[in-house]
HTML snippet that shows the backbone in 3Dmol.js (N, CA, C, O; Angstrom):
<script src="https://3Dmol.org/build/3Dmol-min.js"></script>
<div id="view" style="width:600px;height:400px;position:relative"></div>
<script>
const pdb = `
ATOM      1  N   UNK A   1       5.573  -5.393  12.856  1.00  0.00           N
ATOM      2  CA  UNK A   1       4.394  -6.105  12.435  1.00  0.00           C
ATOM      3  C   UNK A   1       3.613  -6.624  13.639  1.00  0.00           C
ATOM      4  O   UNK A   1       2.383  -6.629  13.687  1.00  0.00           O
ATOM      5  N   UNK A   2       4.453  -7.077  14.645  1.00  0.00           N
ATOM      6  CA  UNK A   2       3.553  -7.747  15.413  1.00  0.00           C
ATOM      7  C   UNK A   2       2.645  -6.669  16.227  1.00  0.00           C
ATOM      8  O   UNK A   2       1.487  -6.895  16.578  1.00  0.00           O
ATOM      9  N   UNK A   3       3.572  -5.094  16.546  1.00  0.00           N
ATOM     10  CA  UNK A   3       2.357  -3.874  17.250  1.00  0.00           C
ATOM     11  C   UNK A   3       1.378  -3.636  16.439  1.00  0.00           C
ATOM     12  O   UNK A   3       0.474  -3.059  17.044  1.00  0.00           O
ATOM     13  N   UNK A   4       1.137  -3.818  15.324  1.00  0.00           N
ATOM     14  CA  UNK A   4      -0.280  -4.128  14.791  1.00  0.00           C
ATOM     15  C   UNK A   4      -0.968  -5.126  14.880  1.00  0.00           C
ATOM     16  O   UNK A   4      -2.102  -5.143  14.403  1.00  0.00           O
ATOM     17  N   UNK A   5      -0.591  -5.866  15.323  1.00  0.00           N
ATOM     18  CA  UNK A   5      -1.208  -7.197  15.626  1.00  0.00           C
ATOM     19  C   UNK A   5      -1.350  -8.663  14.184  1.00  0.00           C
ATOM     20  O   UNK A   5      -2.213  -9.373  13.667  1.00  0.00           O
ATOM     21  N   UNK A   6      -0.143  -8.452  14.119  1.00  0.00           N
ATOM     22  CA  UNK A   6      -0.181  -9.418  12.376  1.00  0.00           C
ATOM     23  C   UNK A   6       0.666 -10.250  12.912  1.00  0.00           C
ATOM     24  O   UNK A   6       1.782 -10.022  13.378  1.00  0.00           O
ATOM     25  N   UNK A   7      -0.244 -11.778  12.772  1.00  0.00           N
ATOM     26  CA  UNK A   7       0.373 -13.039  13.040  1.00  0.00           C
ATOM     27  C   UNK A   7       1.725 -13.428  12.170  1.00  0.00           C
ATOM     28  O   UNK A   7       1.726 -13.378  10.940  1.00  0.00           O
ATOM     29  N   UNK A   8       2.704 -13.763  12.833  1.00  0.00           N
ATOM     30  CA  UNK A   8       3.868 -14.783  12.051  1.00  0.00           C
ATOM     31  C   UNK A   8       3.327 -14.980  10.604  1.00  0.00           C
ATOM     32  O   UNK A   8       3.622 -14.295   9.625  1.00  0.00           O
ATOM     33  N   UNK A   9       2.245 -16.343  10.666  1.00  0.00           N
ATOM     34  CA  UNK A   9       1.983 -16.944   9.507  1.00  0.00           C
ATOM     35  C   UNK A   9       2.021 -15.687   8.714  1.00  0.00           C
ATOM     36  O   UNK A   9       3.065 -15.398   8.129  1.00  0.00           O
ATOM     37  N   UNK A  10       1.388 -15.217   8.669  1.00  0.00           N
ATOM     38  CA  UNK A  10       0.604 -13.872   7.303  1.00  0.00           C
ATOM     39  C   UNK A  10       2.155 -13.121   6.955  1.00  0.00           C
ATOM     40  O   UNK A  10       2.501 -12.855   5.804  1.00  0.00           O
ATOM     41  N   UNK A  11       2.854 -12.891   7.964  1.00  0.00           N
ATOM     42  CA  UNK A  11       3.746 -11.737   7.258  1.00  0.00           C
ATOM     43  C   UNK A  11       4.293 -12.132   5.754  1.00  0.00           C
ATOM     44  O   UNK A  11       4.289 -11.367   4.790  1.00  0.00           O
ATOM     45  N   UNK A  12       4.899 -13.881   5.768  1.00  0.00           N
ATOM     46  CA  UNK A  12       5.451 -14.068   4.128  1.00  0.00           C
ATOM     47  C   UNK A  12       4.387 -13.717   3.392  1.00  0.00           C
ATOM     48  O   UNK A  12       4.658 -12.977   2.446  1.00  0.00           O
ATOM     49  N   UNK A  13       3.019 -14.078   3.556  1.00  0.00           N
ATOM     50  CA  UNK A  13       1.841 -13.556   2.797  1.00  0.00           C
ATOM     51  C   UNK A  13       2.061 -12.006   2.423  1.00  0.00           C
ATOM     52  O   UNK A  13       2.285 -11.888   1.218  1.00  0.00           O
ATOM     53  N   UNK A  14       2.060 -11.213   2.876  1.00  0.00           N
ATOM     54  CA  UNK A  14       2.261  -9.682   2.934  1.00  0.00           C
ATOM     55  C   UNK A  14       3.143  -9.525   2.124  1.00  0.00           C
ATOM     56  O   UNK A  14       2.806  -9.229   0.977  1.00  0.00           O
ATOM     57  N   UNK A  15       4.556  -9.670   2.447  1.00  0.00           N
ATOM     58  CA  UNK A  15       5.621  -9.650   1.816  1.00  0.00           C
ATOM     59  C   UNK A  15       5.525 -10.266  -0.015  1.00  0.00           C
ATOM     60  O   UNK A  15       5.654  -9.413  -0.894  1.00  0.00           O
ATOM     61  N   UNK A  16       5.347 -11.436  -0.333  1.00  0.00           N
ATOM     62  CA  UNK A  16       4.904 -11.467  -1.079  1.00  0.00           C
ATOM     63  C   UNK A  16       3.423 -10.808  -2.282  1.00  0.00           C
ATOM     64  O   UNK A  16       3.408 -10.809  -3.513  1.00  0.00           O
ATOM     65  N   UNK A  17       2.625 -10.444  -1.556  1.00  0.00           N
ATOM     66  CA  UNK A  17       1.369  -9.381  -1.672  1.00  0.00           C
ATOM     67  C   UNK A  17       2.030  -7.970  -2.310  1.00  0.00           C
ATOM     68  O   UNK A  17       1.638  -7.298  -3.264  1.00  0.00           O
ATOM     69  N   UNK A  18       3.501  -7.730  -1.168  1.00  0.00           N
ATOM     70  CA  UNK A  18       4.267  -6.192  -2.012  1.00  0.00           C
ATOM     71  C   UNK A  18       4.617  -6.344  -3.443  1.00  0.00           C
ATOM     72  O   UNK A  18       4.312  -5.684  -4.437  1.00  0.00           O
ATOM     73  N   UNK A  19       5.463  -7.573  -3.237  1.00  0.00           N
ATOM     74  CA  UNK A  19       6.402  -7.744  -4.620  1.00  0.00           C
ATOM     75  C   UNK A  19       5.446  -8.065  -5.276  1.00  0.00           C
ATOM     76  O   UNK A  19       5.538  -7.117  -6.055  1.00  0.00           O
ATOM     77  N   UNK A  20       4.331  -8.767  -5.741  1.00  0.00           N
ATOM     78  CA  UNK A  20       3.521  -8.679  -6.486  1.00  0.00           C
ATOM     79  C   UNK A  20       2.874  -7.100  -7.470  1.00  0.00           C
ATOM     80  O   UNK A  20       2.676  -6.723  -8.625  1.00  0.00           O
ATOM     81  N   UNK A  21       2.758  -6.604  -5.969  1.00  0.00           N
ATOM     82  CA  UNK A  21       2.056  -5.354  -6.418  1.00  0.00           C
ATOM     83  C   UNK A  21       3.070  -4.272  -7.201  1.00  0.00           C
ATOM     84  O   UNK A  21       2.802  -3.399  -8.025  1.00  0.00           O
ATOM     85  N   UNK A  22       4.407  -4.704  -6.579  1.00  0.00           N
ATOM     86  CA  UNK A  22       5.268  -3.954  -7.328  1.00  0.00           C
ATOM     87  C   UNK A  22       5.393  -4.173  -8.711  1.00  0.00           C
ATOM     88  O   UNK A  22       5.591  -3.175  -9.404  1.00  0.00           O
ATOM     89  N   UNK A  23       5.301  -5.515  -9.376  1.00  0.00           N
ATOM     90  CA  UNK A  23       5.138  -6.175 -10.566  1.00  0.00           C
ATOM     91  C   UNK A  23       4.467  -5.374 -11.324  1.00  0.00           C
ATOM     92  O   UNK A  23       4.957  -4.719 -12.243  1.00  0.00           O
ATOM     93  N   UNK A  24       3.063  -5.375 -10.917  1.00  0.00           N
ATOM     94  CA  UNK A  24       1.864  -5.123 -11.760  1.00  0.00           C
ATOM     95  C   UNK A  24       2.031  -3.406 -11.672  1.00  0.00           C
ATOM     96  O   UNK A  24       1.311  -2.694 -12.371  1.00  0.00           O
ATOM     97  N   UNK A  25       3.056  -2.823 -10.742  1.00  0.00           N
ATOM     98  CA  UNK A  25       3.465  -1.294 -11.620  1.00  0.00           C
ATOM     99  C   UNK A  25       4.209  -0.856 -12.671  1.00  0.00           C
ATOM    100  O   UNK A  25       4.212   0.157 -13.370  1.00  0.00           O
ATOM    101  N   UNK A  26       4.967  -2.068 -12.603  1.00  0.00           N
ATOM    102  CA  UNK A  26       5.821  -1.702 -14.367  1.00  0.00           C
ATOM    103  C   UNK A  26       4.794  -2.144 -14.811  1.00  0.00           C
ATOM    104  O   UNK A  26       4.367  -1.349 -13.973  1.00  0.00           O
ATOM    105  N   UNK A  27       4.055  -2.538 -15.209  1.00  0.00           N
ATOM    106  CA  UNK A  27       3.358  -3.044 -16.366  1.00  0.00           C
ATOM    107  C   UNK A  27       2.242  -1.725 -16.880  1.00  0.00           C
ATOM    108  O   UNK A  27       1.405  -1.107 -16.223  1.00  0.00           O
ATOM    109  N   UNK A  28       2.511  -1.652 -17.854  1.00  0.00           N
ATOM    110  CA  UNK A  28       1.413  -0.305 -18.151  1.00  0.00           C
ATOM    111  C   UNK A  28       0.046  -0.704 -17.762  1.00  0.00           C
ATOM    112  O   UNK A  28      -0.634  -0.246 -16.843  1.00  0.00           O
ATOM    113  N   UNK A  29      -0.274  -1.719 -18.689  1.00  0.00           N
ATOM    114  CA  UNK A  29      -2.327  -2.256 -18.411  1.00  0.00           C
ATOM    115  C   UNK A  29      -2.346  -2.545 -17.359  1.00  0.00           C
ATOM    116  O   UNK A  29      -3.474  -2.994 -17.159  1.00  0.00           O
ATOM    117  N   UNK A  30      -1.584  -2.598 -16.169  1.00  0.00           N
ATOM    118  CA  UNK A  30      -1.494  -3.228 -15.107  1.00  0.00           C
ATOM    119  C   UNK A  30      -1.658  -2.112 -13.821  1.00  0.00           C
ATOM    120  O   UNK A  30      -2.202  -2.285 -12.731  1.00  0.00           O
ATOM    121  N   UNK A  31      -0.942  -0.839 -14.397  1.00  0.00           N
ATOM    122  CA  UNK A  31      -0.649  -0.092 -13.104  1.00  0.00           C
ATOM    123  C   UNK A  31      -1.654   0.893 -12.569  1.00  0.00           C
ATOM    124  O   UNK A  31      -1.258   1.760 -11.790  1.00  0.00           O
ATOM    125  N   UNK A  32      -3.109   0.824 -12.973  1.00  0.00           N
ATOM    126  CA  UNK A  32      -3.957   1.272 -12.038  1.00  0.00           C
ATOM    127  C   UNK A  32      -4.149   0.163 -10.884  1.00  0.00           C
ATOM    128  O   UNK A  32      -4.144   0.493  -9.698  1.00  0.00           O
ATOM    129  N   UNK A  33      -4.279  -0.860 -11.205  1.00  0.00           N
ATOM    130  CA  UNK A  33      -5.136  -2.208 -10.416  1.00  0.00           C
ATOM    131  C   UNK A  33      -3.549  -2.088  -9.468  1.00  0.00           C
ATOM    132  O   UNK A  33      -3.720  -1.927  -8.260  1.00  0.00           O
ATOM    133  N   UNK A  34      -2.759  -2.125  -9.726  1.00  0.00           N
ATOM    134  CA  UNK A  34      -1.416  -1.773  -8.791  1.00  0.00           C
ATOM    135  C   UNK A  34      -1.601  -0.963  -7.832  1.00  0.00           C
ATOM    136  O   UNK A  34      -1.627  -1.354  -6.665  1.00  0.00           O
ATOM    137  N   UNK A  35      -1.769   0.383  -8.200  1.00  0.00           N
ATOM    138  CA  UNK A  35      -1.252   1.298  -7.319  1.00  0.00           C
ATOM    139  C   UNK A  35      -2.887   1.232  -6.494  1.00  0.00           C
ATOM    140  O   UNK A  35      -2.997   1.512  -5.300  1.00  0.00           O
ATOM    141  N   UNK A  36      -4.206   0.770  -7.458  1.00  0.00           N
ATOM    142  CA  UNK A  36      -5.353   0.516  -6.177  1.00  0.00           C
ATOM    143  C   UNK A  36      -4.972  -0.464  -5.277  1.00  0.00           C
ATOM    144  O   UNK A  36      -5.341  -0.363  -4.107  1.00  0.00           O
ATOM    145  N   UNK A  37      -4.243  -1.465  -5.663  1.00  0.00           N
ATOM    146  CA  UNK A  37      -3.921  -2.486  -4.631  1.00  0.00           C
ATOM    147  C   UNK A  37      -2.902  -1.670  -3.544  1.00  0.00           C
ATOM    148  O   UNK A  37      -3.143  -1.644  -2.338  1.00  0.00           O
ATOM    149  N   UNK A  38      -1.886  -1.100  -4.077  1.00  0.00           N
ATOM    150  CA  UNK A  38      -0.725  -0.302  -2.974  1.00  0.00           C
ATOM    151  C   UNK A  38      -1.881   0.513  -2.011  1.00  0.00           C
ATOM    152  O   UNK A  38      -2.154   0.053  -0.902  1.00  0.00           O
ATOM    153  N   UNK A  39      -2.237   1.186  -2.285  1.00  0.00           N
ATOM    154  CA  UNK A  39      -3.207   2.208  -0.950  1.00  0.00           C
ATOM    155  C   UNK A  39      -4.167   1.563  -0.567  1.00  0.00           C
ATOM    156  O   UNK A  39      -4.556   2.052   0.493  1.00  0.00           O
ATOM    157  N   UNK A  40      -4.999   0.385  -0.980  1.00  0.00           N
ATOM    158  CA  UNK A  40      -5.647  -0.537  -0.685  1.00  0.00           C
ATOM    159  C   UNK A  40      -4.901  -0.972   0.569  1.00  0.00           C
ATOM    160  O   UNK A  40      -5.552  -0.898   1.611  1.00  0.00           O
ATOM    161  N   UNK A  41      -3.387  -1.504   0.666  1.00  0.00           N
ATOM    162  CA  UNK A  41      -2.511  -1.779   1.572  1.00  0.00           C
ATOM    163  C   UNK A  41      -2.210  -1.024   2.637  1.00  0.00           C
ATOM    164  O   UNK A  41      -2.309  -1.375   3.813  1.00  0.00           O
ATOM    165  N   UNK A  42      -1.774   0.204   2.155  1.00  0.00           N
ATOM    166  CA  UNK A  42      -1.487   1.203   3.006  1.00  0.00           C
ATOM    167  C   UNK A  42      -2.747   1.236   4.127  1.00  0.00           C
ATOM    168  O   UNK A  42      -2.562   1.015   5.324  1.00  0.00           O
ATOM    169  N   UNK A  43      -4.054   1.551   3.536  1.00  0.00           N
ATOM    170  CA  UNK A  43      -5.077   1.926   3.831  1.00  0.00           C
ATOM    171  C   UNK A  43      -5.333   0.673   5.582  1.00  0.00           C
ATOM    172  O   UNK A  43      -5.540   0.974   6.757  1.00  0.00           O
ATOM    173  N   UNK A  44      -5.181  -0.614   4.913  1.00  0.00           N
ATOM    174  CA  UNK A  44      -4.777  -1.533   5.654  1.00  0.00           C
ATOM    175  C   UNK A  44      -4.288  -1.639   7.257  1.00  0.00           C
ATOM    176  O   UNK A  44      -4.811  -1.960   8.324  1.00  0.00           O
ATOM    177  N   UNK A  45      -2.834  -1.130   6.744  1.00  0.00           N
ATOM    178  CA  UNK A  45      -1.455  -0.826   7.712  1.00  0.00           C
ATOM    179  C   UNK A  45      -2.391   0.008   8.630  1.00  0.00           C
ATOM    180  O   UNK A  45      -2.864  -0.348   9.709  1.00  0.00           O
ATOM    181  N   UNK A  46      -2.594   1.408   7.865  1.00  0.00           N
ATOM    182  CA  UNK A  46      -3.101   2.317   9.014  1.00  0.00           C
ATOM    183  C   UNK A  46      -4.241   1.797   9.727  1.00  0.00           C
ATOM    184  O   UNK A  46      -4.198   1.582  10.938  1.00  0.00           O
ATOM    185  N   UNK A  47      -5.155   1.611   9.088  1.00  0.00           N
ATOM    186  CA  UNK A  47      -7.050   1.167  10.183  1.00  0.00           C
ATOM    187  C   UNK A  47      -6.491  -0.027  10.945  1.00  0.00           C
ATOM    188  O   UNK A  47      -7.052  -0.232  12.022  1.00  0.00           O
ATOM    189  N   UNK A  48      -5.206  -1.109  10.518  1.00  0.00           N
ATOM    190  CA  UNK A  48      -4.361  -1.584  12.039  1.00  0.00           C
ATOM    191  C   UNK A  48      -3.400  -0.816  12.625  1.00  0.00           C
ATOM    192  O   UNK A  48      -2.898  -1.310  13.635  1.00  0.00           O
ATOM    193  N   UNK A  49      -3.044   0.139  12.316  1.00  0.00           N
ATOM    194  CA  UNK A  49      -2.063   0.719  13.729  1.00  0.00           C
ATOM    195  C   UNK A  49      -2.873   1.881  14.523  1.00  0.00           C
ATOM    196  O   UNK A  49      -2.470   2.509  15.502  1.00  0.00           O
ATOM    197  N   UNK A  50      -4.497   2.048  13.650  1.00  0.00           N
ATOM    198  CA  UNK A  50      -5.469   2.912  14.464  1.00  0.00           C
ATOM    199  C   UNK A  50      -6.170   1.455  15.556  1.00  0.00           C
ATOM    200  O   UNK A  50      -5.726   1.154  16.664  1.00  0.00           O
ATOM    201  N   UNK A  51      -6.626   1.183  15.271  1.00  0.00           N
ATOM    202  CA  UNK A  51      -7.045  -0.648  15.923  1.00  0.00           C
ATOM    203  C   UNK A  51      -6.372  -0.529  17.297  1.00  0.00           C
ATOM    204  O   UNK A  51      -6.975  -0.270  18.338  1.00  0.00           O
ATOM    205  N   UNK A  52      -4.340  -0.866  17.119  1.00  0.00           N
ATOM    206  CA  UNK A  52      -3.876  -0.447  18.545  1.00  0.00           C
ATOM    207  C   UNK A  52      -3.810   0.781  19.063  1.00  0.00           C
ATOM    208  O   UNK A  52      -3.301   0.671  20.179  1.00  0.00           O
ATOM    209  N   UNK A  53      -4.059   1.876  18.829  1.00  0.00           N
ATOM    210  CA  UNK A  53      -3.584   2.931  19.256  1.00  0.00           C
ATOM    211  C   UNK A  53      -2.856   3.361  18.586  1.00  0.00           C
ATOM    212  O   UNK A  53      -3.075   4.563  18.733  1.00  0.00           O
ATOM    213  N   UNK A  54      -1.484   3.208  17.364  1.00  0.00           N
ATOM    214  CA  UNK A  54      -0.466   3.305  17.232  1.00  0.00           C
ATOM    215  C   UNK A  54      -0.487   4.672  16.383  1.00  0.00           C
ATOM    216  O   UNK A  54       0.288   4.552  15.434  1.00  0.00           O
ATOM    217  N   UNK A  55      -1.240   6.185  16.410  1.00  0.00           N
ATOM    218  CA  UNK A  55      -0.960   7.131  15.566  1.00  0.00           C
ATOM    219  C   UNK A  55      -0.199   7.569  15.007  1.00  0.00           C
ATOM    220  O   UNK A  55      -0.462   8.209  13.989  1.00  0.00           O
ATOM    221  N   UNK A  56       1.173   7.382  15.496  1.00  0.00           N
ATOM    222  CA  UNK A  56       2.950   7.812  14.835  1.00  0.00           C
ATOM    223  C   UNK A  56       2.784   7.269  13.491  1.00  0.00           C
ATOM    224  O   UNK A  56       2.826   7.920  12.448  1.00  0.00           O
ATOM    225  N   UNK A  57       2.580   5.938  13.621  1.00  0.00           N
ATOM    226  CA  UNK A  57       2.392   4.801  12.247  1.00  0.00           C
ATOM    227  C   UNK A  57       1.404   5.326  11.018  1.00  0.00           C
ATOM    228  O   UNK A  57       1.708   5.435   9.831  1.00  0.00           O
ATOM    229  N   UNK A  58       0.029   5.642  11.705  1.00  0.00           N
ATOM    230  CA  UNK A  58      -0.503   6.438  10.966  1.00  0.00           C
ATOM    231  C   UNK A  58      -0.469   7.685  10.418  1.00  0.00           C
ATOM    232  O   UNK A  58      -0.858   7.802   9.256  1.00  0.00           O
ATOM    233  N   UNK A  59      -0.017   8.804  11.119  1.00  0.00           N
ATOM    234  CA  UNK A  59       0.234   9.458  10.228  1.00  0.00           C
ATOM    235  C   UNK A  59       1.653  10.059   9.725  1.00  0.00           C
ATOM    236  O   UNK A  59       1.945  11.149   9.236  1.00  0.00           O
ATOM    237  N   UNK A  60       2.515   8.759  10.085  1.00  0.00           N
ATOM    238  CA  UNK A  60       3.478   8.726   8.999  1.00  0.00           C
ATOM    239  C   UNK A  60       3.195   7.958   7.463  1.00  0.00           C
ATOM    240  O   UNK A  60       3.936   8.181   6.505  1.00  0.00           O
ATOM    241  N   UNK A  61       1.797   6.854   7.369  1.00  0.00           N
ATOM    242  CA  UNK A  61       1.487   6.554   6.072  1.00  0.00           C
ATOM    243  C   UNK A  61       0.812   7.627   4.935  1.00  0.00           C
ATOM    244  O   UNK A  61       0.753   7.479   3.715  1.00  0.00           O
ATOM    245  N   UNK A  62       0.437   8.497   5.575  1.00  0.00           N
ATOM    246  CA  UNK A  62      -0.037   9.518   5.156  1.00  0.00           C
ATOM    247  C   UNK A  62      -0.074   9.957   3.915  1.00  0.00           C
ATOM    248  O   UNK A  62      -1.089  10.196   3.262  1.00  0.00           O
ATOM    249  N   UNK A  63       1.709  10.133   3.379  1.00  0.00           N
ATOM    250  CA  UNK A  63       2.079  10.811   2.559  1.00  0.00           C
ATOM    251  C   UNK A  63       2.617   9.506   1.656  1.00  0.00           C
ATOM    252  O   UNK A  63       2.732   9.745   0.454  1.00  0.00           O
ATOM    253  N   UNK A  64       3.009   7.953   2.164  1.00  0.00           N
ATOM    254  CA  UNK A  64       2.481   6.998   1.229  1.00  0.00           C
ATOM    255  C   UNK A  64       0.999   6.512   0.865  1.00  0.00           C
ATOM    256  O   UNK A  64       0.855   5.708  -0.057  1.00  0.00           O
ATOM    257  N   UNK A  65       0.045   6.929   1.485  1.00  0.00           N
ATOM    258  CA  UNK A  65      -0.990   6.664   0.383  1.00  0.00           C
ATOM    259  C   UNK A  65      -0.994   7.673  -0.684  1.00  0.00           C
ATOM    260  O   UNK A  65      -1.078   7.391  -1.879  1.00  0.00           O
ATOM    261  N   UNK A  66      -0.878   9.118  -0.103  1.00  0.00           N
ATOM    262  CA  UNK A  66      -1.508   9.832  -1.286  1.00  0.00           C
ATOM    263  C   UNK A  66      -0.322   9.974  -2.144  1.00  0.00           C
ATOM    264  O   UNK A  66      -0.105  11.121  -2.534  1.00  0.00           O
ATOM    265  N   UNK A  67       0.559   8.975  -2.552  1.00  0.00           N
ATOM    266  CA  UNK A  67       2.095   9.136  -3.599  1.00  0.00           C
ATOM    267  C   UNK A  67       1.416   8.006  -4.295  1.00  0.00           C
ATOM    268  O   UNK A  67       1.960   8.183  -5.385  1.00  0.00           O
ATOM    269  N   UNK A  68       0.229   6.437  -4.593  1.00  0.00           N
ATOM    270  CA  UNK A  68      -0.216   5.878  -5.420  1.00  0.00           C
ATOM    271  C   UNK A  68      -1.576   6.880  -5.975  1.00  0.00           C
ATOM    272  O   UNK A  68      -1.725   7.046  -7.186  1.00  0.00           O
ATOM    273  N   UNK A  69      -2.300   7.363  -5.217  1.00  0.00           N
ATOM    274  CA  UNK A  69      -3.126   8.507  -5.791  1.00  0.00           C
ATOM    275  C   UNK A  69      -3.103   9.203  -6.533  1.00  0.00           C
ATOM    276  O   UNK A  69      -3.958   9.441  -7.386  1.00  0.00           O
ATOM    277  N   UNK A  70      -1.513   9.963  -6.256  1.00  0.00           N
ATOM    278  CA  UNK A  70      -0.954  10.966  -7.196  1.00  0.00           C
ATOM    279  C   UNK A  70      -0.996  10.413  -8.525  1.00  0.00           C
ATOM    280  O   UNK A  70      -1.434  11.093  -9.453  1.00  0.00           O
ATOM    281  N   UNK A  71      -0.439   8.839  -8.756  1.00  0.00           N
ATOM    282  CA  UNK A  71       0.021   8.386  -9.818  1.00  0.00           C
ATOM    283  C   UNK A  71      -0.881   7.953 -10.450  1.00  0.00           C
ATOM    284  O   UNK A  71      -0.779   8.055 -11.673  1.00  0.00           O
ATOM    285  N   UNK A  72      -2.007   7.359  -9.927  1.00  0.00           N
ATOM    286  CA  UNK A  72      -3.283   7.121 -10.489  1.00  0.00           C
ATOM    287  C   UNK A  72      -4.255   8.591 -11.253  1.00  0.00           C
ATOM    288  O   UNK A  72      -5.150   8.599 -12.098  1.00  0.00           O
ATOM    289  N   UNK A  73      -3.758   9.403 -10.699  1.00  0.00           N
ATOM    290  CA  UNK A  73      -4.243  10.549 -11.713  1.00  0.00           C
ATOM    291  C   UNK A  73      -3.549  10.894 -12.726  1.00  0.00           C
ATOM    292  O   UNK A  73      -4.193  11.093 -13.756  1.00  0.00           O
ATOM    293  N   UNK A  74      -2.214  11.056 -12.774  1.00  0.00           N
ATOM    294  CA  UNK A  74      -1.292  11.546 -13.473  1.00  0.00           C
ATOM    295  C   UNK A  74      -1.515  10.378 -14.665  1.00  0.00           C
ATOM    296  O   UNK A  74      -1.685  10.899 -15.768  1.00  0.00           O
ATOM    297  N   UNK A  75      -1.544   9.131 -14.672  1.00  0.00           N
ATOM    298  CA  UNK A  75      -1.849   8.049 -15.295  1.00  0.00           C
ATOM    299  C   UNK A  75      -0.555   7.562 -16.127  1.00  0.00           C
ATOM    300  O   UNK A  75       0.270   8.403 -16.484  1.00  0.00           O
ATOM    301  N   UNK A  76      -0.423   6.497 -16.365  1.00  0.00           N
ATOM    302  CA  UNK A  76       0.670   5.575 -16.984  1.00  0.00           C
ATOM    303  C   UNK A  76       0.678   6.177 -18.626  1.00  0.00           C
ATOM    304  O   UNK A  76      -0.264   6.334 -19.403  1.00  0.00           O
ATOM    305  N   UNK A  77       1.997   6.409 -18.776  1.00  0.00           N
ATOM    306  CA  UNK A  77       3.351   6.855 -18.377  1.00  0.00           C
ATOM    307  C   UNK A  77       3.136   7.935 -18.194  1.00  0.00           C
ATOM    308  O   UNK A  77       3.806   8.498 -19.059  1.00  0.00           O
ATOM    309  N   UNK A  78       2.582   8.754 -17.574  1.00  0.00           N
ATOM    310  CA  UNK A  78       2.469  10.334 -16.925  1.00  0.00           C
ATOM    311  C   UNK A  78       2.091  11.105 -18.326  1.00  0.00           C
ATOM    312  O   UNK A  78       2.612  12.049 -18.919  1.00  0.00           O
ATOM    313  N   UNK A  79       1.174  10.438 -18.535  1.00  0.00           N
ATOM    314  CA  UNK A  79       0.431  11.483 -19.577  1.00  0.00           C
ATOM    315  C   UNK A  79      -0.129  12.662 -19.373  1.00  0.00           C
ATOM    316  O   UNK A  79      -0.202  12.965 -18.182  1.00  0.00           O
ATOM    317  N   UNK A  80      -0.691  13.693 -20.378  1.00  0.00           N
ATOM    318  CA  UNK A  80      -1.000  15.009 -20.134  1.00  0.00           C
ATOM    319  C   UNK A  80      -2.265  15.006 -20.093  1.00  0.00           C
ATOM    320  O   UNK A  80      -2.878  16.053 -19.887  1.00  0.00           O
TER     321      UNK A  80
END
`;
const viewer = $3Dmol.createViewer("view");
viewer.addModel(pdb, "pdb");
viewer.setStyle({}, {cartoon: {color: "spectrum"}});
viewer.zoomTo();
viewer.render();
</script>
């Protein structure tokens, strides 16, 4: 956390911010605004580990953003 440059204070913020978001994916009415919030995050992580330099970071998120994408199309409970 800190090679992206994320202060002490904020990380319980963050941390808490996940488990939240994890919440609002079980929830059926809930799990678009979820998984926009998850790559919303992701999206985050990366434009700070592009910020330092840090590309490894980035495009190892890669393939976690586009896994809430996926699910946002497929749609709750993976309907046809």
């Amino acid at each position: 956390m800190y090679a992206l440059g994320i202060s002490e204070p904020l990380i319980p913020f963050l941390g808490i911010l996940t488990i939240a978001i994890g919440i609002l994916l079980l929830i059926p009415k809930t799990f678009f605004i979820g998984n926009l919030l998850n790559a919303i995050s992701i999206v985050l992580i990366m434009a700070l580990a592009l910020r330092t330099g840090n590309y490894k970071i980035t495009l190892i998120e890669i393939p976690f953003l586009a896994l809430p994408l996926i699910l946002i199309w497929l749609k709750y409970p993976f309907k046809y």
